[in-house]
PyMOL commands that place a pseudoatom at each C-alpha (Angstrom):
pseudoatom trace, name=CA, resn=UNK, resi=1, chain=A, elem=C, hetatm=0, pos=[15.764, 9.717, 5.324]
pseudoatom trace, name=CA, resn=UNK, resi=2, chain=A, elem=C, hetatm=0, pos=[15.985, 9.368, 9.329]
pseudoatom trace, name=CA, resn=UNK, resi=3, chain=A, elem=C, hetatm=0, pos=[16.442, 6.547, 11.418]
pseudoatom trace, name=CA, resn=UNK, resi=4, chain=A, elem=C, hetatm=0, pos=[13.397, 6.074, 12.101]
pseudoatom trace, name=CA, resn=UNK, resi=5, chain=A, elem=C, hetatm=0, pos=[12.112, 5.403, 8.117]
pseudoatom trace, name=CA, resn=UNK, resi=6, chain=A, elem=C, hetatm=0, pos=[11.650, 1.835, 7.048]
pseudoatom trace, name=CA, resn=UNK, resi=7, chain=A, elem=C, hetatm=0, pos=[14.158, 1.977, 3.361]
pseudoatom trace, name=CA, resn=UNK, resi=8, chain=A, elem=C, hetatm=0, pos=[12.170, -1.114, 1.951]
pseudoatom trace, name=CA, resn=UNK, resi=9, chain=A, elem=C, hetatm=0, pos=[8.940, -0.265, 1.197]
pseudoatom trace, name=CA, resn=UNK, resi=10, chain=A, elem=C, hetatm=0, pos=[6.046, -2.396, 2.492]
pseudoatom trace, name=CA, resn=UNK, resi=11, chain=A, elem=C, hetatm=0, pos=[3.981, -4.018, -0.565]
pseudoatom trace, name=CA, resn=UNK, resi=12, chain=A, elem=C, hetatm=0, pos=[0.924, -4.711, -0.017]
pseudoatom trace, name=CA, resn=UNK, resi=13, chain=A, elem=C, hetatm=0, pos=[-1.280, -7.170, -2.180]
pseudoatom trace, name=CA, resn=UNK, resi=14, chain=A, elem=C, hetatm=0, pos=[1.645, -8.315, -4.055]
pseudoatom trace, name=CA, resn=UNK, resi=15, chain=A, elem=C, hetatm=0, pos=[-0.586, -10.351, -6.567]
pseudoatom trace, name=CA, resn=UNK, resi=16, chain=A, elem=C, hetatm=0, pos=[-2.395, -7.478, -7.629]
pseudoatom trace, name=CA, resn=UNK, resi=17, chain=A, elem=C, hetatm=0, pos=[-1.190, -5.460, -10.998]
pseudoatom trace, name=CA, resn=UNK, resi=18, chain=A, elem=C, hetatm=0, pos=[0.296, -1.776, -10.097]
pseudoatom trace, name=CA, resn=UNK, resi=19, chain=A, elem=C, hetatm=0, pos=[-1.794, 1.043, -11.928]
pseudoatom trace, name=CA, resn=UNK, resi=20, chain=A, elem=C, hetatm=0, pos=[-2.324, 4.371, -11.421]
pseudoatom trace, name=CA, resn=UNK, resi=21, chain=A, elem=C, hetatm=0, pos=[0.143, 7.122, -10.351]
pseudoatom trace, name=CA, resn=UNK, resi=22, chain=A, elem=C, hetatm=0, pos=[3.436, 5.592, -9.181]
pseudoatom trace, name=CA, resn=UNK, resi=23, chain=A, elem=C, hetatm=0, pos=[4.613, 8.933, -7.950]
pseudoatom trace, name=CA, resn=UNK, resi=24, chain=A, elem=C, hetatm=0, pos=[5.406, 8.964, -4.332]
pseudoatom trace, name=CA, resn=UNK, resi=25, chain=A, elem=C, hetatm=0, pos=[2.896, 10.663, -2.034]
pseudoatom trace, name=CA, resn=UNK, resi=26, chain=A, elem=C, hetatm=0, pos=[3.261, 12.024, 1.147]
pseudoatom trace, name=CA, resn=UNK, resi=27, chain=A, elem=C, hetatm=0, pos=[0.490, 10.315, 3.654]
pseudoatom trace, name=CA, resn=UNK, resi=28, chain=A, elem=C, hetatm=0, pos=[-0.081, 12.517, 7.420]
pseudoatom trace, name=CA, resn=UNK, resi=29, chain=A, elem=C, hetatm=0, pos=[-1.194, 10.081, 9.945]
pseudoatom trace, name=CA, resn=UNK, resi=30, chain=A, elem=C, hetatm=0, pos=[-1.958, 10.708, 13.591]
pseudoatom trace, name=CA, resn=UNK, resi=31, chain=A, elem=C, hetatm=0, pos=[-1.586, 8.784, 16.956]
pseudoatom trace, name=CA, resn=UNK, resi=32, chain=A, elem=C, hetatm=0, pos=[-4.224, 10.174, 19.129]
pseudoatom trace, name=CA, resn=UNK, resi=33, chain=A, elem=C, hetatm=0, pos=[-4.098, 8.211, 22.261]
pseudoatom trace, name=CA, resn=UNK, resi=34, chain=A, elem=C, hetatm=0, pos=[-6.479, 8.978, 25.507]
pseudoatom trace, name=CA, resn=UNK, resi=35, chain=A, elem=C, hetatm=0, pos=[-4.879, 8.723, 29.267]
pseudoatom trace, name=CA, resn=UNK, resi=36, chain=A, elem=C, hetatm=0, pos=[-6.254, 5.184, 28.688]
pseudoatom trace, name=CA, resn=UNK, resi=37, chain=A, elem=C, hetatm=0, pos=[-3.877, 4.385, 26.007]
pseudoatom trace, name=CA, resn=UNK, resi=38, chain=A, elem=C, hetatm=0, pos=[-6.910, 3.418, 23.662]
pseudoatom trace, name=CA, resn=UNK, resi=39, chain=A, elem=C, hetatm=0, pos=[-6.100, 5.036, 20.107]
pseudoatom trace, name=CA, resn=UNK, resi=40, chain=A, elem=C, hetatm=0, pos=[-8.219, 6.441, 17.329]
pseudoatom trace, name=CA, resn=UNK, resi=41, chain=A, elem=C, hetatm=0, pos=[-9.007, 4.789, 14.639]
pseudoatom trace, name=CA, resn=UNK, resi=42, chain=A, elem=C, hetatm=0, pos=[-11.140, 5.341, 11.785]
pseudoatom trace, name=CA, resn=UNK, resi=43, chain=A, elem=C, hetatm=0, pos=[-12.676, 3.565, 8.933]
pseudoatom trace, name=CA, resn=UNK, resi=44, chain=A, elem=C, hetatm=0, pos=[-12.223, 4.359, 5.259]
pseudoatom trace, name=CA, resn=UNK, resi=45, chain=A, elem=C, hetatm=0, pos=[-15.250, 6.278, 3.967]
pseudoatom trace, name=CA, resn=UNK, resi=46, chain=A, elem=C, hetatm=0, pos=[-17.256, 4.618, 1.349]
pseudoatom trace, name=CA, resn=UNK, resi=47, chain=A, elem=C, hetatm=0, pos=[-16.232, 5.335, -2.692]
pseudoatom trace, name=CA, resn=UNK, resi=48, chain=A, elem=C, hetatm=0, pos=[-12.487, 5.416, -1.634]
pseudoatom trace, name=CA, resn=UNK, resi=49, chain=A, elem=C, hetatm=0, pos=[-9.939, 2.286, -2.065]
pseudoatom trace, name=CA, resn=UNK, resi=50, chain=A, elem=C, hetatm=0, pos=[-10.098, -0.368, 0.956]
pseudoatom trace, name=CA, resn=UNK, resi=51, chain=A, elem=C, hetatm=0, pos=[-13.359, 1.387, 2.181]
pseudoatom trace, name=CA, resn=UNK, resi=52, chain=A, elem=C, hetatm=0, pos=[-14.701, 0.271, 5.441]
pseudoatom trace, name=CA, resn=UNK, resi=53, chain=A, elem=C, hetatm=0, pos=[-10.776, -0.657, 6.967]
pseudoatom trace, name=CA, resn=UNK, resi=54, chain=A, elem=C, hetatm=0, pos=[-9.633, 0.869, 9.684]
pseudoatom trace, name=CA, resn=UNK, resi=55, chain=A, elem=C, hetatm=0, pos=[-6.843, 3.025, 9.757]
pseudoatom trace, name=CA, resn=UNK, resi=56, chain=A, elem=C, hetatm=0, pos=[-4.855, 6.043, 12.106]
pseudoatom trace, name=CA, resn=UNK, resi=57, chain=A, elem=C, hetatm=0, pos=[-6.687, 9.522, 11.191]
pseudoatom trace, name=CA, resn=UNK, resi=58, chain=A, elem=C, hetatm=0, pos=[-5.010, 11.911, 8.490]
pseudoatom trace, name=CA, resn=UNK, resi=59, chain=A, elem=C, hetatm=0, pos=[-4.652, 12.480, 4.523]
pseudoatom trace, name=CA, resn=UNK, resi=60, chain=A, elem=C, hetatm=0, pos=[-2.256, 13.046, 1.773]
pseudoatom trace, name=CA, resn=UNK, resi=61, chain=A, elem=C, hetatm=0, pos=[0.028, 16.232, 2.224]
pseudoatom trace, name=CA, resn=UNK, resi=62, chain=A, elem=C, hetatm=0, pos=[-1.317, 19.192, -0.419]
pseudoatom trace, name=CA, resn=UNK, resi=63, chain=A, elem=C, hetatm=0, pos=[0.822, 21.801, -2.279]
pseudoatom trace, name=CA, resn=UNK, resi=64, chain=A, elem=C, hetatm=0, pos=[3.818, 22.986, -0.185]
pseudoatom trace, name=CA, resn=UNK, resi=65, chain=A, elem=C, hetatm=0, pos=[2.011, 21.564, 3.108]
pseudoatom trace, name=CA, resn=UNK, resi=66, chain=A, elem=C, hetatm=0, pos=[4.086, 20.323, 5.999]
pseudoatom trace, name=CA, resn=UNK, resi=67, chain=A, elem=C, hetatm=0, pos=[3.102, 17.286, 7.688]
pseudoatom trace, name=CA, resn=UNK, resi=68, chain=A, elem=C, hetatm=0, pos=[2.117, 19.314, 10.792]
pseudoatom trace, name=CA, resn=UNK, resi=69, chain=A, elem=C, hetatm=0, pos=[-0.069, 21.371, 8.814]
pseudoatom trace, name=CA, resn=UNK, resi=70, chain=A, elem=C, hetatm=0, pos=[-1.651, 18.280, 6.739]
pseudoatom trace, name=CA, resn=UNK, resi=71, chain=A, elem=C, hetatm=0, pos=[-2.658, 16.953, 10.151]
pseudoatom trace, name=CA, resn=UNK, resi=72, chain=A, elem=C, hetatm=0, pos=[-4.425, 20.329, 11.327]
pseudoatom trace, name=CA, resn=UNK, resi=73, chain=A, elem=C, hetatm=0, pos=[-6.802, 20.375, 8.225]
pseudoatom trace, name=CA, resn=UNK, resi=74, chain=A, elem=C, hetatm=0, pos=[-6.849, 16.628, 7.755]
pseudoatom trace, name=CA, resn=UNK, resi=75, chain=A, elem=C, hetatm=0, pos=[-8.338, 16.254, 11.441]
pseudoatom trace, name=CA, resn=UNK, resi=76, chain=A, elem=C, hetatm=0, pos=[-10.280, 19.359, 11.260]
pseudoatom trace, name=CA, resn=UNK, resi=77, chain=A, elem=C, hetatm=0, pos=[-12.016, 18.688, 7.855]
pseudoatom trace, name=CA, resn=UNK, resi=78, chain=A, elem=C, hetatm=0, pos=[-12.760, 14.934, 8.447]
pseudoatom trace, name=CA, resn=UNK, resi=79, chain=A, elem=C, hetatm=0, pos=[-12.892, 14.364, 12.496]
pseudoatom trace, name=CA, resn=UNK, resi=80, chain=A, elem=C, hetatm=0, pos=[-14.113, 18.423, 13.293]
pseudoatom trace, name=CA, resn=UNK, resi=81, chain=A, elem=C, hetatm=0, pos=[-11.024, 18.417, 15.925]
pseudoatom trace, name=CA, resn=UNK, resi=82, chain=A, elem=C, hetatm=0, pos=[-8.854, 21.465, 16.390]
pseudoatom trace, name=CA, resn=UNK, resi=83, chain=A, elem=C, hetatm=0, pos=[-5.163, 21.199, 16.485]
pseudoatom trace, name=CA, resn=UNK, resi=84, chain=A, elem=C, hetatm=0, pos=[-2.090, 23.291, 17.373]
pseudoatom trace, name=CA, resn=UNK, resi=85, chain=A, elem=C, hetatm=0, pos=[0.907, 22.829, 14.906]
pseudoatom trace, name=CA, resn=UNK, resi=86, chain=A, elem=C, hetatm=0, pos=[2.704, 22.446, 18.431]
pseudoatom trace, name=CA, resn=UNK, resi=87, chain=A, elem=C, hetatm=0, pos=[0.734, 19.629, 19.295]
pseudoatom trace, name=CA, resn=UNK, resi=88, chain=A, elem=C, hetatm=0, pos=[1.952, 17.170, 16.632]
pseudoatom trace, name=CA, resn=UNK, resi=89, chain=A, elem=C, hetatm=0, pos=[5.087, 15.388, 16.980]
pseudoatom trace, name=CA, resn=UNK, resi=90, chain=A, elem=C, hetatm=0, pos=[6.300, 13.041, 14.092]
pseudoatom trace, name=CA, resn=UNK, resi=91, chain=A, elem=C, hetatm=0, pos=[7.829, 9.718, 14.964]
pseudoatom trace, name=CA, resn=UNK, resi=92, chain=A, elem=C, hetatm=0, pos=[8.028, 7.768, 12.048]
pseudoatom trace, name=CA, resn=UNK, resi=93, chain=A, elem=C, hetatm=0, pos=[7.636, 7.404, 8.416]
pseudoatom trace, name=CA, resn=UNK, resi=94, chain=A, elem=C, hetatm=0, pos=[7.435, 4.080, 6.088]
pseudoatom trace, name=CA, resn=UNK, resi=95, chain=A, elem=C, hetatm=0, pos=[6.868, 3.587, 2.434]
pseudoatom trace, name=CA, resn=UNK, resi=96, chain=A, elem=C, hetatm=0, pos=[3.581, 1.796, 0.862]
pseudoatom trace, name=CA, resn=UNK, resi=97, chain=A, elem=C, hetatm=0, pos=[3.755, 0.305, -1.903]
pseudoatom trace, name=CA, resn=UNK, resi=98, chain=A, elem=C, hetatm=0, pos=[0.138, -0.228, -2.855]
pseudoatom trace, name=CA, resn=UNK, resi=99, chain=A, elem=C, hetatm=0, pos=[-2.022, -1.299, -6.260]
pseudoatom trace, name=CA, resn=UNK, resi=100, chain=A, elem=C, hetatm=0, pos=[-3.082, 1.978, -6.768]
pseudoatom trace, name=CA, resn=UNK, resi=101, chain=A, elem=C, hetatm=0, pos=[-0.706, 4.288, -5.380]
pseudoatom trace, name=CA, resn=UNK, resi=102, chain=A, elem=C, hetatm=0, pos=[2.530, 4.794, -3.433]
pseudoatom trace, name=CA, resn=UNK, resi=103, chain=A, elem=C, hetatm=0, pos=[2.944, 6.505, -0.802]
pseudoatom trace, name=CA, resn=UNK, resi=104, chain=A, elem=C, hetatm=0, pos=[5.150, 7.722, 2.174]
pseudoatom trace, name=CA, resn=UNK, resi=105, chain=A, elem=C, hetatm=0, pos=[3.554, 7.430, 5.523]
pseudoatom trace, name=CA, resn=UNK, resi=106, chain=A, elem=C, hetatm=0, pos=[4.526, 9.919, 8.183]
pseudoatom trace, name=CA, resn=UNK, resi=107, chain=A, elem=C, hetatm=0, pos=[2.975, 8.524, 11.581]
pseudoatom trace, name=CA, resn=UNK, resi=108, chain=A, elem=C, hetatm=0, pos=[2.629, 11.342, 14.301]
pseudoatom trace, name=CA, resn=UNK, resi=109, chain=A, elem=C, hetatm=0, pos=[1.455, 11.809, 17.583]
pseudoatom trace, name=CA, resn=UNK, resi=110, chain=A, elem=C, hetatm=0, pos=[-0.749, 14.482, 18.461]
pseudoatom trace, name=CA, resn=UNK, resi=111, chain=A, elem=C, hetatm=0, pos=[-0.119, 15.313, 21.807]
pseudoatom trace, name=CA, resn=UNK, resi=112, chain=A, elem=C, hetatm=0, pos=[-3.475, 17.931, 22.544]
pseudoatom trace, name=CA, resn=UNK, resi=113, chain=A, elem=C, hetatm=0, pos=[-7.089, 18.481, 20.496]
pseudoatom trace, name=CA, resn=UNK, resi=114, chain=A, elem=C, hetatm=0, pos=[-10.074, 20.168, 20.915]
pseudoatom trace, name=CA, resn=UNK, resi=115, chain=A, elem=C, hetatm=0, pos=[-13.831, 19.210, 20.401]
pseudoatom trace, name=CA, resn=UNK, resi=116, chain=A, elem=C, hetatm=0, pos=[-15.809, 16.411, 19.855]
pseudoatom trace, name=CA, resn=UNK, resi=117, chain=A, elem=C, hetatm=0, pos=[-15.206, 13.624, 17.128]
pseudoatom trace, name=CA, resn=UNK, resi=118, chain=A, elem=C, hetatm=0, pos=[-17.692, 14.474, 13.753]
pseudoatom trace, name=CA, resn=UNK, resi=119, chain=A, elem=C, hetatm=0, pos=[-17.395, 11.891, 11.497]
pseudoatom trace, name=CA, resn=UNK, resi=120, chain=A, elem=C, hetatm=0, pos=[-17.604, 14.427, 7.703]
pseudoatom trace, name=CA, resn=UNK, resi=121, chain=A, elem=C, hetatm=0, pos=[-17.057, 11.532, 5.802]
pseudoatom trace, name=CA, resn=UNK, resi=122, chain=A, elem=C, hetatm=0, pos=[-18.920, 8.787, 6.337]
pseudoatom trace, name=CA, resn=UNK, resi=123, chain=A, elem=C, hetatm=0, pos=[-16.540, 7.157, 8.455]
pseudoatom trace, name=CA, resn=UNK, resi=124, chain=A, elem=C, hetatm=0, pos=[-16.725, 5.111, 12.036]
pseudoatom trace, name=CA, resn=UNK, resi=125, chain=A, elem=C, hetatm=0, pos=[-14.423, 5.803, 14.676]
pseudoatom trace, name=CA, resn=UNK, resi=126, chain=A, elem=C, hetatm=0, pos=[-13.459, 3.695, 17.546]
pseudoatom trace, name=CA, resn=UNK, resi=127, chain=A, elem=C, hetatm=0, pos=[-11.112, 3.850, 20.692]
pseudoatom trace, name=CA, resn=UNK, resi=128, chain=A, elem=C, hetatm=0, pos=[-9.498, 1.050, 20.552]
pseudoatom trace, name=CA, resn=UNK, resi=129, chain=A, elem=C, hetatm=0, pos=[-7.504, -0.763, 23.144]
pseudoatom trace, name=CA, resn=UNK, resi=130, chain=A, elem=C, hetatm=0, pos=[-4.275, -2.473, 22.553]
pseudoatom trace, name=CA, resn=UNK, resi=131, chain=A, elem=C, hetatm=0, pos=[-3.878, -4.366, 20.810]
pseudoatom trace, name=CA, resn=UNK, resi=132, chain=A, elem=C, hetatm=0, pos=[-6.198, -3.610, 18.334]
pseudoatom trace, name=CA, resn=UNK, resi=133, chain=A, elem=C, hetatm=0, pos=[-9.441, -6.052, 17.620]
pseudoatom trace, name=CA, resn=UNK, resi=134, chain=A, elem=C, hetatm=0, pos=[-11.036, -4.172, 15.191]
pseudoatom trace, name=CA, resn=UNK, resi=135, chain=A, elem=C, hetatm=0, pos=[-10.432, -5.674, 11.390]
pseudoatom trace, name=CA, resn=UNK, resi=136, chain=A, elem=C, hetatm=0, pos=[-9.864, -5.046, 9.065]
pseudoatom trace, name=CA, resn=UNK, resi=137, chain=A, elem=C, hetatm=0, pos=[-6.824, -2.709, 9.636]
pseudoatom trace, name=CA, resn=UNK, resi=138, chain=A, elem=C, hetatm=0, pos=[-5.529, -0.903, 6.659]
pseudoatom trace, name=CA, resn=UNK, resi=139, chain=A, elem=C, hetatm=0, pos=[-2.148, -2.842, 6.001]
pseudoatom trace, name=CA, resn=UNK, resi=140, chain=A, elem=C, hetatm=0, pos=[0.287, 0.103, 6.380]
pseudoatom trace, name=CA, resn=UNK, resi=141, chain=A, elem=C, hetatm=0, pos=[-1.508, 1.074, 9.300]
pseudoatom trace, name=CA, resn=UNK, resi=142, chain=A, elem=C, hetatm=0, pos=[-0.831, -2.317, 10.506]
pseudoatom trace, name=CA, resn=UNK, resi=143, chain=A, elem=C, hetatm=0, pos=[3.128, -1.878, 11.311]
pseudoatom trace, name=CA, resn=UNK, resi=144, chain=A, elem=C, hetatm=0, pos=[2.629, 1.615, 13.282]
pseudoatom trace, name=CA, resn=UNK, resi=145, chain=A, elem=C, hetatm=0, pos=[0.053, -0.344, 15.666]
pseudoatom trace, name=CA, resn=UNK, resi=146, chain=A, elem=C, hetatm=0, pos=[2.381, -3.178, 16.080]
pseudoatom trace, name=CA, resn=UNK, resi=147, chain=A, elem=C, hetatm=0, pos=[5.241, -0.425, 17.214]
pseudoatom trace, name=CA, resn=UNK, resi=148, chain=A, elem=C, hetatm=0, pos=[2.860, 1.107, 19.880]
pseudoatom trace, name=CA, resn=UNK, resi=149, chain=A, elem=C, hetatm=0, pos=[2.181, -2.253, 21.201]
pseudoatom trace, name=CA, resn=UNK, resi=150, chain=A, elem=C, hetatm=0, pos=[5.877, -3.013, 21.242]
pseudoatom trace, name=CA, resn=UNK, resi=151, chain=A, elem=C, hetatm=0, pos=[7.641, 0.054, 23.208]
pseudoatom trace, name=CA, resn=UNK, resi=152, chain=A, elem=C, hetatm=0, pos=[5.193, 2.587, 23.286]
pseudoatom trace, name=CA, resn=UNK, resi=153, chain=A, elem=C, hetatm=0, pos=[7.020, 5.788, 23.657]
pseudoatom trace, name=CA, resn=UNK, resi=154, chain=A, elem=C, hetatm=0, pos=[6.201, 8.703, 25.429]
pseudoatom trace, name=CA, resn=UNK, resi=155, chain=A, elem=C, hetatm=0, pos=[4.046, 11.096, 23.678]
for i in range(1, 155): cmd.bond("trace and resi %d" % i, "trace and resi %d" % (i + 1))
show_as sticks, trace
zoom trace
């Protein structure tokens, strides 16, 4: 664990029962932000938990994939974006503890792309300003926004 992982993990919807697979998973997330500091977000595509919320790019890390590559095909297969493994640089991680699953979040900026957004999903997008006005925002997306706002670092 590095300094920069949250040890407790965020629970979110307390009330609610736990089910399904309480294996940890490994979550990619990006930080794409423009020269204007707005960020991408995207919404949750229909048929999937919390559909509709908004939430940083990315997907759940498959067999023996590094976070860098998760990014590359996560934005590639849902956004149509190209990405250089180079081009993403993690900055920090935090545990979700949610009713249906639990996962590890590893938030990352990517630092160049390519093309133009496709939504392949079903999913909005939005550039959005800081701080964010869109709702609602997927809770464990919710903490990484509130770090940007608070010292932005350099990407």
């Amino acid at each position: 664990m590095n300094s920069n992982e949250a040890q407790t993990p965020l629970v979110i919807d307390a009330h609610l029962p736990r089910h399904g697979s309480r294996r940890l998973r490994d979550v990619a997330a990006a930080i794409l932000r423009r020269d204007d500091g707005r960020v991408l977000l995207t919404s949750r595509p229909p048929g999937k938990d919390y559909a509709g919320y908004w939430e940083l790019p990315g997907g759940k890390l498959e067999n023996e994939e590094s976070v860098e590559q998760a990014l590359v095909r996560e934005l590639r297969e849902e956004l149509g974006l190209t990405v250089a493994p180079e081009d993403v640089r993690p900055w920090r991680t935090l545990l979700a503890d949610y009713p249906h699953t639990f996962v590890r979040l590893h938030f990352c900026f990517v630092t160049a792309w390519q093309g133009e957004l496709h939504m392949h999903e079903g999913q909005h997008s939005t550039w959005a300003p800081q701080p964010v006005a869109v709702r609602p925002v997927l809770p464990a997306t919710a903490p990484a926004l509130r770090w940007l706002e608070q010292a932005p670092p350099a990407a």
